[in-house]
C-alpha positions as CSV (number, residue, x, y, z in Angstrom):
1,X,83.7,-10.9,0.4
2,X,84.2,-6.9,-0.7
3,X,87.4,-5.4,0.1
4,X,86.6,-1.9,0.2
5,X,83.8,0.4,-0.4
6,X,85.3,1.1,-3.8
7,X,84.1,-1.7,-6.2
8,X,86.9,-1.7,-8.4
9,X,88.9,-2.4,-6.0
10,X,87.5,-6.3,-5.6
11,X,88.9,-7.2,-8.8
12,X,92.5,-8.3,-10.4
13,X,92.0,-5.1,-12.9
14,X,91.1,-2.7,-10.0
15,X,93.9,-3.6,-8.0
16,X,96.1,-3.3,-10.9
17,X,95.2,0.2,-11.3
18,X,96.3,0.9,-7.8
19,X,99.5,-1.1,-7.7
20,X,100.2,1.2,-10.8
21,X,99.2,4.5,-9.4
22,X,101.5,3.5,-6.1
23,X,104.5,2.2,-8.2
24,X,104.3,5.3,-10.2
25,X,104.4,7.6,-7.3
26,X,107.1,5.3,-6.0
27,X,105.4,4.0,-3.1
28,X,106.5,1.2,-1.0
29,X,104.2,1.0,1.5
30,X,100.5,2.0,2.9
31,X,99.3,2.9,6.4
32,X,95.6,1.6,6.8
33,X,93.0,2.7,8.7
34,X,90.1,0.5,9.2
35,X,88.4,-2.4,9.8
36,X,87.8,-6.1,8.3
37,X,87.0,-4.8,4.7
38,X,90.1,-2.4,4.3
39,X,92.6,-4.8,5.8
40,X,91.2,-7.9,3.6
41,X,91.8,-5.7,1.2
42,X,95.2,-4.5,2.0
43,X,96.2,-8.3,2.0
44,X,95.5,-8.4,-1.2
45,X,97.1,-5.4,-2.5
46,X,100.3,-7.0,-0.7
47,X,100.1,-10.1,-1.8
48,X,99.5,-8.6,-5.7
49,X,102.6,-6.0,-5.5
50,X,105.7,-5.5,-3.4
51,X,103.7,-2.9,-0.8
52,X,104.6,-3.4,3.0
53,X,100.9,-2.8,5.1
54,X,100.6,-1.4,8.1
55,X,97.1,-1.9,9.6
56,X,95.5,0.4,12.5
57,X,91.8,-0.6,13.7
58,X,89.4,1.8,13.9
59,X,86.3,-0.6,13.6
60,X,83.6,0.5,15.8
61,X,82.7,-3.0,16.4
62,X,85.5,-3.2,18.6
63,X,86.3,-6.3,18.3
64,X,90.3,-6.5,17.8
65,X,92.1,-8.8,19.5
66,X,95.1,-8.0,22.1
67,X,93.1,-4.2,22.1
68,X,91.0,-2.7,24.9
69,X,89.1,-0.1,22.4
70,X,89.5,0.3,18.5
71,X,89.4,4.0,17.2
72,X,86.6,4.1,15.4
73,X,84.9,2.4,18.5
74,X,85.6,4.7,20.9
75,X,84.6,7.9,18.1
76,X,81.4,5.6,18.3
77,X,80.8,5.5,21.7
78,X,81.1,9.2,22.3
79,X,79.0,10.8,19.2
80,X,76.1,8.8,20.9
81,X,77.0,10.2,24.1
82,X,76.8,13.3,22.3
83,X,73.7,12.8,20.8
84,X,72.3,11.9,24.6
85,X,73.2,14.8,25.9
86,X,71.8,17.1,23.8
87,X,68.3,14.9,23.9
88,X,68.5,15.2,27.8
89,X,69.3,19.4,27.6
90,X,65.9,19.6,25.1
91,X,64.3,17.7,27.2
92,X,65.0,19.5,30.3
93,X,64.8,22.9,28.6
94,X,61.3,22.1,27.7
95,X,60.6,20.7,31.0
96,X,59.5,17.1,29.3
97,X,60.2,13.9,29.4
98,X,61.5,12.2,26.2
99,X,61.2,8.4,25.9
């Protein structure tokens, strides 16, 4: 399974390079924002170094348990709501019907 969007970051080696980068900056833990991916990813990060995780979903599949709406679903949700809205006001503008 890929971790991240970042294919480095599947690997023993790419991972290394992070623990490094967030030792030498002399941090001890991560907030994540995301889905599946980034917190299968995070797992492993914590499981590779001593990082403390913190994981907020913003999946737009919404599919969470214990939530009512995820972040990223709800951003979802409303750009196509959006996106409607401004097909309906062409459409009426133009007195038309769009299908």
């Amino acid at each position: 399974m890929e971790t991240t969007r970042c294919p480095e970051f599947t690997t023993v080696e790419g991972r290394a390079k992070a623990i490094k980068v967030l030792e030498g900056a002399g941090i001890d833990g991560l907030v994540l924002l995301g889905g599946d991916g980034t917190f299968h990813g995070g797992t492993l990060l914590a499981n590779e170094c001593d990082v403390s995780i913190i994981g907020v979903p913003t999946t737009i599949d919404n599919d969470v348990y214990g939530t009512d709406y995820t972040v990223g679903f709800d951003t979802a949700v409303n750009t196509a709501i959006e996106a409607i809205d401004r097909i309906r006001d062409t459409a009426m503008s133009h007195e038309r019907l769009f299908l």
